[in-house]
C-alpha positions as a printed NumPy array, in Angstrom:
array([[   0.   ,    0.   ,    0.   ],
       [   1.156,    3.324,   -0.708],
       [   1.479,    6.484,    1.671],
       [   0.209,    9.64 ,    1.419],
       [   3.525,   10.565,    0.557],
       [   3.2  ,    8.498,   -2.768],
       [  -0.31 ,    9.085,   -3.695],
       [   0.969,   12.785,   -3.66 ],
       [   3.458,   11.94 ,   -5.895],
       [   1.544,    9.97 ,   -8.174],
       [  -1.054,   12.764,   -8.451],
       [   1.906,   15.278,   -9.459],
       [   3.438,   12.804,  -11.895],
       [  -0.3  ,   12.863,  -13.575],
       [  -0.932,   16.751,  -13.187],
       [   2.334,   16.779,  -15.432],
       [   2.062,   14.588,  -17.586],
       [  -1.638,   16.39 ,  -18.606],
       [   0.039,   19.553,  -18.726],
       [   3.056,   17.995,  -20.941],
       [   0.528,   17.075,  -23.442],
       [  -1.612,   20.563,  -23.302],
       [   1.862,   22.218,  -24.483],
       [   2.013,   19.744,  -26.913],
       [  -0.852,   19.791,  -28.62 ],
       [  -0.763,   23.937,  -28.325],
       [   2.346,   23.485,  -29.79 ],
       [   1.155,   21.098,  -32.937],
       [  -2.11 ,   23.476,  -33.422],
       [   0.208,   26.492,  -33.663],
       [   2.717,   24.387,  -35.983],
       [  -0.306,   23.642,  -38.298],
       [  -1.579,   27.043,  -37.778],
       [   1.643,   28.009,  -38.791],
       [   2.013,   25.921,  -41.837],
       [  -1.503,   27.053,  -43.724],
       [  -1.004,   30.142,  -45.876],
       [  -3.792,   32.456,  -47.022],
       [  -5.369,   31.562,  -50.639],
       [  -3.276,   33.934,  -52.889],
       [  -5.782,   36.709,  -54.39 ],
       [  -5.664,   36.322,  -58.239],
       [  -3.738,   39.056,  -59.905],
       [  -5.452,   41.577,  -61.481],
       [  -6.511,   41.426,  -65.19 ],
       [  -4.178,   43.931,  -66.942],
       [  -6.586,   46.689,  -68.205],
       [  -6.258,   47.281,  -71.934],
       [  -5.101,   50.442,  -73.826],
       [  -7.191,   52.659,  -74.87 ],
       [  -6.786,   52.925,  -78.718],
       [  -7.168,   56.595,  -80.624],
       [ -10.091,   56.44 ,  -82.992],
       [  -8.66 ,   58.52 ,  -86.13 ],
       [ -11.716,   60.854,  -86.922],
       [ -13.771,   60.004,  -89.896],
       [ -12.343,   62.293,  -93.267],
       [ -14.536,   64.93 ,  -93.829],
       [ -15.492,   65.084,  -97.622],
       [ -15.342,   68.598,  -98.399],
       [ -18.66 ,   71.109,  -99.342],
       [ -18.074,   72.122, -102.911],
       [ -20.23 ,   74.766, -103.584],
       [ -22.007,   74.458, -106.975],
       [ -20.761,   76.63 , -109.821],
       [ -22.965,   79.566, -110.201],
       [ -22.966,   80.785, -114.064],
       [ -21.729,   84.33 , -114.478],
       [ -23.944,   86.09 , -116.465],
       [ -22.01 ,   89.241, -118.264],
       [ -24.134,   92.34 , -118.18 ],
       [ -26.542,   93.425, -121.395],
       [ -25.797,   96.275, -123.52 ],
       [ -27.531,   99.383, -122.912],
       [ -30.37 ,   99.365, -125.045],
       [ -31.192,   95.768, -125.413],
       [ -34.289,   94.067, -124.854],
       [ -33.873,   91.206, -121.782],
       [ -35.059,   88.272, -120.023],
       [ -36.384,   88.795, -116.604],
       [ -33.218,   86.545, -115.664],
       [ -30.999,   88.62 , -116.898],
       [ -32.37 ,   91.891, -115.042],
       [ -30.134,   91.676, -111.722],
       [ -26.842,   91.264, -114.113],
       [ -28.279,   94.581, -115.803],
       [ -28.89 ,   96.181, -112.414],
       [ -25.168,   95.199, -110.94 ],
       [ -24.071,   96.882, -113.48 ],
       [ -25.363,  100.072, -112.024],
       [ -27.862,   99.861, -115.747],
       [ -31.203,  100.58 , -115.559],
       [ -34.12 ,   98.293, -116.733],
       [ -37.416,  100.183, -118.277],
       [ -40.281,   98.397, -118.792],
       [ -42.192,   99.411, -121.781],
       [ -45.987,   99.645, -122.034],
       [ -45.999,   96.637, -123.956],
       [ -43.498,   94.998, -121.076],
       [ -40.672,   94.406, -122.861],
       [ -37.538,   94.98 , -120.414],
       [ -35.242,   97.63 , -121.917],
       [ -31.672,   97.838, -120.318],
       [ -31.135,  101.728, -120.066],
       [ -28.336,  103.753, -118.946],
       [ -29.7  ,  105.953, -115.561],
       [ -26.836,  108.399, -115.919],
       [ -27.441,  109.39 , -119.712],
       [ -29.957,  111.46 , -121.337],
       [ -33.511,  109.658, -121.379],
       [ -33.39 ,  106.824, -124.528],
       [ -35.16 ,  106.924, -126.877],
       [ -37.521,  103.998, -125.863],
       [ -38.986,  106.333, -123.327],
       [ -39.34 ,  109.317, -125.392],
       [ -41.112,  107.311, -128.399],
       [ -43.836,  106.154, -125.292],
       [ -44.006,  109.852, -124.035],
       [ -44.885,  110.873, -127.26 ],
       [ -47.451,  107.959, -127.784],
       [ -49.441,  109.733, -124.898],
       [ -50.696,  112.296, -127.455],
       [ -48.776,  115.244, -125.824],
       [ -46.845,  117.04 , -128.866],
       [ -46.955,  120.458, -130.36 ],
       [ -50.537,  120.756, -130.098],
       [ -52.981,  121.129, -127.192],
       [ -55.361,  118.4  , -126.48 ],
       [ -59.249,  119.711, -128.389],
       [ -60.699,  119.053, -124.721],
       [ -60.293,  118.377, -120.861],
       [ -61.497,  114.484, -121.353],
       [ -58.349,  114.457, -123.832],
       [ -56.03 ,  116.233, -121.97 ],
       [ -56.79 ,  113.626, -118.893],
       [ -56.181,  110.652, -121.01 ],
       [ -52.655,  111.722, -122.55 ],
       [ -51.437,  112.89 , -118.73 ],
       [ -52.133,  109.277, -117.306],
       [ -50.125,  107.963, -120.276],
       [ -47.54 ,  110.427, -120.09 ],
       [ -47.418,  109.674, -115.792],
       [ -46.812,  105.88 , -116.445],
       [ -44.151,  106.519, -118.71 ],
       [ -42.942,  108.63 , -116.08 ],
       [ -43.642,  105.882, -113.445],
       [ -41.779,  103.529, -115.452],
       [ -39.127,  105.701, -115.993],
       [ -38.364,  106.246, -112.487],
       [ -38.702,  102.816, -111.885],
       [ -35.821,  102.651, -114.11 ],
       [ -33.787,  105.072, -112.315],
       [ -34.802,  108.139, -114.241],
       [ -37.177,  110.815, -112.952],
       [ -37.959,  112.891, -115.748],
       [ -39.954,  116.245, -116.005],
       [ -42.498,  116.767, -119.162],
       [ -42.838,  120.056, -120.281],
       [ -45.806,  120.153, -122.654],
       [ -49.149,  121.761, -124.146],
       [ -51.973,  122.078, -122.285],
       [ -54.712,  124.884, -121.888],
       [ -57.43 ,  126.501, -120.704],
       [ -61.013,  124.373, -120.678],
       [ -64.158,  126.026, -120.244],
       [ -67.056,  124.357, -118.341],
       [ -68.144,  122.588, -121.578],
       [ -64.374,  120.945, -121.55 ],
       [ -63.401,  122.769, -124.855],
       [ -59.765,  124.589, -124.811],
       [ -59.834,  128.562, -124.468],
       [ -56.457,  129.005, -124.192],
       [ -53.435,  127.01 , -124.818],
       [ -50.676,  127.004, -122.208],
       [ -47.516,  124.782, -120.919],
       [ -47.5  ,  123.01 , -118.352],
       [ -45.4  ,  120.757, -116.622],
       [ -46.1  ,  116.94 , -116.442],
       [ -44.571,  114.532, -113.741],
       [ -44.529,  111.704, -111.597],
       [ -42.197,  112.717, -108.967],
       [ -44.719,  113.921, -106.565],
       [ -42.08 ,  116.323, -104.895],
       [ -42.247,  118.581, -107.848],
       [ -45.678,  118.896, -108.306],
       [ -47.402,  122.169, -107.123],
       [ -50.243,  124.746, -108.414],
       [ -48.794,  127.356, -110.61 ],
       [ -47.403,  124.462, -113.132],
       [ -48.761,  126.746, -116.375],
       [ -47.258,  129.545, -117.986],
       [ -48.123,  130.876, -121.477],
       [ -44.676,  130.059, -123.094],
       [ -42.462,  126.457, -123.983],
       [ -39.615,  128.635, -121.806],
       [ -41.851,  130.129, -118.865],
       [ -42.998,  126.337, -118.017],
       [ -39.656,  125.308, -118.36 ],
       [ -38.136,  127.934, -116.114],
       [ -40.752,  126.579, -113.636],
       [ -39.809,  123.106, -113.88 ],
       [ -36.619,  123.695, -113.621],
       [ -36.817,  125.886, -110.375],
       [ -38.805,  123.021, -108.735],
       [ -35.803,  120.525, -109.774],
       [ -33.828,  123.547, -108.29 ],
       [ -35.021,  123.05 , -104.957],
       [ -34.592,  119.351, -104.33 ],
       [ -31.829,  117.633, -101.808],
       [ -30.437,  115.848, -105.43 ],
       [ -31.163,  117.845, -108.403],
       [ -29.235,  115.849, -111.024],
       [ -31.191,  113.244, -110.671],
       [ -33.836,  114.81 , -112.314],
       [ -34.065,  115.387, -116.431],
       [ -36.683,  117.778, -118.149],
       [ -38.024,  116.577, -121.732],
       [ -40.029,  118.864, -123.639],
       [ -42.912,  117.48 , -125.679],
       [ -44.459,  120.461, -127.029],
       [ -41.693,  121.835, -129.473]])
């Protein structure tokens, strides 16, 4: 039988020999521990290069050829195509009663297109037999005019008119002057003489901001 003594003994022996094999496995569990390695992350996917896109070529506007059309000749008769060319010119274009287009020159003396139609009106060395005929040659005579100025000429008519009684028949023949340029027109337009209405017209012309624009044709010689 054993003592106390050994049963001491015996119980440290055992107390040891459990604590041996606590270190032991602590030290295997930190030796596997140890030995494991974290799973390697997977390297990253190399990002591609961006590659420069060259721009589309740009095909190049060509504007379409635009005929050049040479200016008409004073004087000739036109197409309505052909009036700006006349015009760029610096040329006047008269339209004729009859509406042919007539390229005219603005800075010469009135052609004779537009003096033939301002003697068509009836106006001329002789008065008109009445006041019904008188009104009928000064509307043609103010669309010539009309035209005229249209054309870049503003012309003053010097012609022969009269006196008409109540019954419309001329009393007296006088000279007047005839016009479409409203700025010139006034009472006081007669005078008994070709040179007296002129001498009026001409003092109205007088008066205005520009007057070489203005041209005075006499019908009544």
């Amino acid at each position: 039988m054993f003592g106390s003594q050994d049963r001491e003994n015996a119980m440290n022996t055992s107390r040891t020999a459990r604590f041996a094999a606590a270190l032991a496995l602590g030290a295997g569990l930190a030796l596997a521990l140890t030995g494991c390695s974290p799973t390697e992350a997977e390297a990253p996917t190399p990002r591609a290069e961006a590659t420069a896109l060259e721009p589309a070529p740009v095909e190049a506007t060509v504007a379409p050829e635009v005929p050049v059309v040479a200016a008409p000749a004073v004087g000739a008769v036109i197409t309505d195509a052909e009036v700006a060319a006349a015009e760029a010119a610096g040329l006047g274009v008269y339209t004729t009663a009859t509406g042919e287009l007539v390229v005219i020159d603005p800075a010469a003396p009135a052609p004779q297109v537009i003096l033939d139609e301002a003697a068509a009106s009836g106006y001329g060395a002789t008065a008109a037999p009445d006041d019904a005929t008188r009104e009928a040659r000064t509307a043609s005579l103010l669309g010539t005019g009309e035209r005229a100025a249209e054309a870049g000429k503003r012309l003053v008519f010097v012609v022969a008119g009269g006196q008409y009684g109540q019954d419309g028949t001329i009393e007296k023949v006088l000279y007047a002057v005839v016009t479409s340029a409203t700025e010139l027109r006034a009472p006081g337009g007669n005078a008994d003489t070709i040179e007296g209405a002129t001498a009026i017209a001409q003092a109205r012309i007088d008066a205005q901001p520009d007057p070489a624009i203005y041209e005075i044709v006499v019908l009544a010689s």
